[in-house]
Z-matrix of the N, CA and C atoms (Angstrom, degrees):
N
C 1 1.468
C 2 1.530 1 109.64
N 3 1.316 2 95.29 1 152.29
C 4 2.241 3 98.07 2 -175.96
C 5 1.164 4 83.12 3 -76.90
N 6 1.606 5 105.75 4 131.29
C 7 1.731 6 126.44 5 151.28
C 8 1.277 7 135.76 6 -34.02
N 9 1.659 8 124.58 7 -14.19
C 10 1.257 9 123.41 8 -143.41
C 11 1.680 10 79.15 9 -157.43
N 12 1.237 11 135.57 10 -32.86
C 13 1.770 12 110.07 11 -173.81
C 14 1.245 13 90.61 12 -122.10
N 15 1.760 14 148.58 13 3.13
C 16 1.334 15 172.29 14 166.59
C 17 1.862 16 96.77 15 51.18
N 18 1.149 17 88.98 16 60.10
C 19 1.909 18 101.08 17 -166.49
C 20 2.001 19 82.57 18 -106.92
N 21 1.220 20 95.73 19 135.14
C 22 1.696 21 94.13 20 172.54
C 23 1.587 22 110.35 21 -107.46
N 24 1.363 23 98.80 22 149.78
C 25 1.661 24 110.57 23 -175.22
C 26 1.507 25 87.34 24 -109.60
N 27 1.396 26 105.89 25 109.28
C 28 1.424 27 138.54 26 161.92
C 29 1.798 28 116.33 27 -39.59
N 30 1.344 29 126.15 28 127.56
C 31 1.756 30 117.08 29 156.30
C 32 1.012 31 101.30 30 -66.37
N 33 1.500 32 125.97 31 157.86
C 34 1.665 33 154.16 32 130.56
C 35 1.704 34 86.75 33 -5.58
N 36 1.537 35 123.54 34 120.37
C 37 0.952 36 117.53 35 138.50
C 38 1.773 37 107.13 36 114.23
N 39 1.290 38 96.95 37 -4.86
C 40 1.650 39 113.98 38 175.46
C 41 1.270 40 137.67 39 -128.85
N 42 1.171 41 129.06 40 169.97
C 43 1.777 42 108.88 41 -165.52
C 44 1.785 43 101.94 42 -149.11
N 45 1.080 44 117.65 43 -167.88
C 46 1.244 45 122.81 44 171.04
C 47 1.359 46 126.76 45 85.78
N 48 1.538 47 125.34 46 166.19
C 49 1.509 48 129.06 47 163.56
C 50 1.643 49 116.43 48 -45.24
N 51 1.369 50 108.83 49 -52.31
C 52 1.494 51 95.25 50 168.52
C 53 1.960 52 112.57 51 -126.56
N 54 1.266 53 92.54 52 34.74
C 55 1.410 54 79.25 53 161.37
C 56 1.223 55 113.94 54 82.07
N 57 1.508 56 134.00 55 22.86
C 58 1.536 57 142.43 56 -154.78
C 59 1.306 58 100.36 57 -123.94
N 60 1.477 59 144.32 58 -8.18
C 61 1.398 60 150.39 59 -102.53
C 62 1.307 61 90.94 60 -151.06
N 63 1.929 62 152.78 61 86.68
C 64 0.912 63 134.59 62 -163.83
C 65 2.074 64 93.64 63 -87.69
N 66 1.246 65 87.95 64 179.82
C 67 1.741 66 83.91 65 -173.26
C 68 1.357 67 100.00 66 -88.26
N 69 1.834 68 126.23 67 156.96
C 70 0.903 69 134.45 68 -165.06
C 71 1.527 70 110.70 69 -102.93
N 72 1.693 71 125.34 70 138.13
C 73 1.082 72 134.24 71 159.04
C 74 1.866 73 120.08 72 19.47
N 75 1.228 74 112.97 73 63.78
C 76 1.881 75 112.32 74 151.95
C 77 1.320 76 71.81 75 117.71
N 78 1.485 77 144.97 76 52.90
C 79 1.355 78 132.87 77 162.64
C 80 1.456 79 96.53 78 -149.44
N 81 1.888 80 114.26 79 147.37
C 82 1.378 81 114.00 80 179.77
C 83 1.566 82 97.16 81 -162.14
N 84 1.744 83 92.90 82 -178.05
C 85 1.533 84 101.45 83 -163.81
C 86 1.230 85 146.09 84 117.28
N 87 1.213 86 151.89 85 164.64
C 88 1.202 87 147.51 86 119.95
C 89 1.884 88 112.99 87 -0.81
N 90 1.145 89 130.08 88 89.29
C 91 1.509 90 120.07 89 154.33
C 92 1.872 91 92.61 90 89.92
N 93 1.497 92 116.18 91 8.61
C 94 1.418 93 105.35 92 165.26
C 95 1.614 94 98.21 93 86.55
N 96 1.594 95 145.29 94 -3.63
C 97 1.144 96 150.43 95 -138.02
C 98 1.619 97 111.54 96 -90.40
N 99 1.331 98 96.25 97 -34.77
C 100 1.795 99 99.04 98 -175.45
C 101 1.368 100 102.30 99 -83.81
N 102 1.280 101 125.70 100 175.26
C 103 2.004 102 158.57 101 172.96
C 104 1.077 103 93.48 102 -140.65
N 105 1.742 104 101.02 103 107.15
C 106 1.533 105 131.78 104 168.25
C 107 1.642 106 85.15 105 -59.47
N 108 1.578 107 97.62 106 139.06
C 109 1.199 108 139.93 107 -162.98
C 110 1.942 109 99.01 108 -103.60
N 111 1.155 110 130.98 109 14.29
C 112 1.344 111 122.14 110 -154.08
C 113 2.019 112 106.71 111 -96.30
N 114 1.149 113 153.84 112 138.56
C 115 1.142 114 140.15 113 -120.45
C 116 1.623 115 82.90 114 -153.14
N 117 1.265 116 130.25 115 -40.53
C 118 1.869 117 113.21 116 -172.12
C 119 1.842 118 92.38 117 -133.77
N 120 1.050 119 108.64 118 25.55
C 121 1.537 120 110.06 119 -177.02
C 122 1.468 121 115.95 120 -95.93
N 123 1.364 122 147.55 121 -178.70
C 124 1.068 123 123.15 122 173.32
C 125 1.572 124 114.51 123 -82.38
N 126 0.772 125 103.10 124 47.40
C 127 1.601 126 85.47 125 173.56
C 128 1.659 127 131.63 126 104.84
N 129 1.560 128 94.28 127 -35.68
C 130 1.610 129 120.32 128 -161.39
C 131 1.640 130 93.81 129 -123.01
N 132 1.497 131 99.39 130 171.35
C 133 1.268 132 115.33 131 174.61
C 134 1.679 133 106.31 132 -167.95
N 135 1.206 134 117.38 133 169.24
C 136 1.105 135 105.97 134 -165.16
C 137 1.319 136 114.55 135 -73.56
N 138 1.304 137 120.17 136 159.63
C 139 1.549 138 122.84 137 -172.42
C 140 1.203 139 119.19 138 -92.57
N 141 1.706 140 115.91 139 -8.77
C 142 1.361 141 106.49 140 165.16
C 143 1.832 142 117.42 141 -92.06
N 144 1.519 143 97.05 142 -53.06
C 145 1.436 144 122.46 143 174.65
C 146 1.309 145 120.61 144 -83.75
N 147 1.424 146 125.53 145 16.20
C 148 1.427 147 122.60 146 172.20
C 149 1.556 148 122.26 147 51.96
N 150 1.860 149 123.25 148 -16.90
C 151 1.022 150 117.29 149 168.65
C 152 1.581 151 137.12 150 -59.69
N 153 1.021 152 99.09 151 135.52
C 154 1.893 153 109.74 152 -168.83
C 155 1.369 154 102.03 153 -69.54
N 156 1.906 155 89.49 154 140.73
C 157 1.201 156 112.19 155 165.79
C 158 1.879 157 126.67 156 -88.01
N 159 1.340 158 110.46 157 82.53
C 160 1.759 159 102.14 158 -148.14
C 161 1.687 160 78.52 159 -92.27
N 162 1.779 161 99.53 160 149.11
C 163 1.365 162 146.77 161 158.41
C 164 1.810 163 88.57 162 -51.52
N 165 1.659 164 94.67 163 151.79
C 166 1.210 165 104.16 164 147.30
C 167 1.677 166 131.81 165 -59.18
N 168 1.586 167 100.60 166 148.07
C 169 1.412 168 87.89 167 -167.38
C 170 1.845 169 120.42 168 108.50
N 171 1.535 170 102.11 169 -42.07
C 172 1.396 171 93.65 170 -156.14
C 173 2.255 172 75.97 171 -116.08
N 174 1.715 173 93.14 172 171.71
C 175 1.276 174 101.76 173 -171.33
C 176 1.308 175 102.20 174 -141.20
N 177 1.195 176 117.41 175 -175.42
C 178 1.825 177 126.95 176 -175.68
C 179 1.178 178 140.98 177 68.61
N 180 1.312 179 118.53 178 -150.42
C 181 1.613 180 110.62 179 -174.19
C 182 1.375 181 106.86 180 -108.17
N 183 1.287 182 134.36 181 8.23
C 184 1.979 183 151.21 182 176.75
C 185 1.452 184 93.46 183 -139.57
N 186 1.480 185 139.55 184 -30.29
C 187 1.979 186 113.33 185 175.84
C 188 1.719 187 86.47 186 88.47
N 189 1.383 188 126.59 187 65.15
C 190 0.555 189 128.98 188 147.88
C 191 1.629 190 131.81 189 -117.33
């Protein structure tokens, strides 16, 4: 947290006043900010790295 406005700068993949808050379902990033981009995957992707979680069947970097 900044010393002086005690505001916390979040990891890839977390959210909240102090940072306890993992990001929710098809969202990632810095501060929770991106929409996993993933197209035959389930749904989710990772919450730090945004990479898709693809179903069998589907391939690539979106599960398509």
């Amino acid at each position: 947290c900044h010393h002086v406005t005690g505001e916390c700068s979040c990891p890839p993949g977390w959210t909240g006043h102090d940072c306890t808050h993992p990001c929710s379902s098809g969202r990632w990033g810095r501060d929770c900010a991106n929409s996993c981009a993933c197209d035959g995957g389930d749904g989710g992707c990772d919450p730090a790295t945004g990479t898709c979680s693809c179903q069998p069947g589907f391939t690539g970097q979106h599960c398509q």
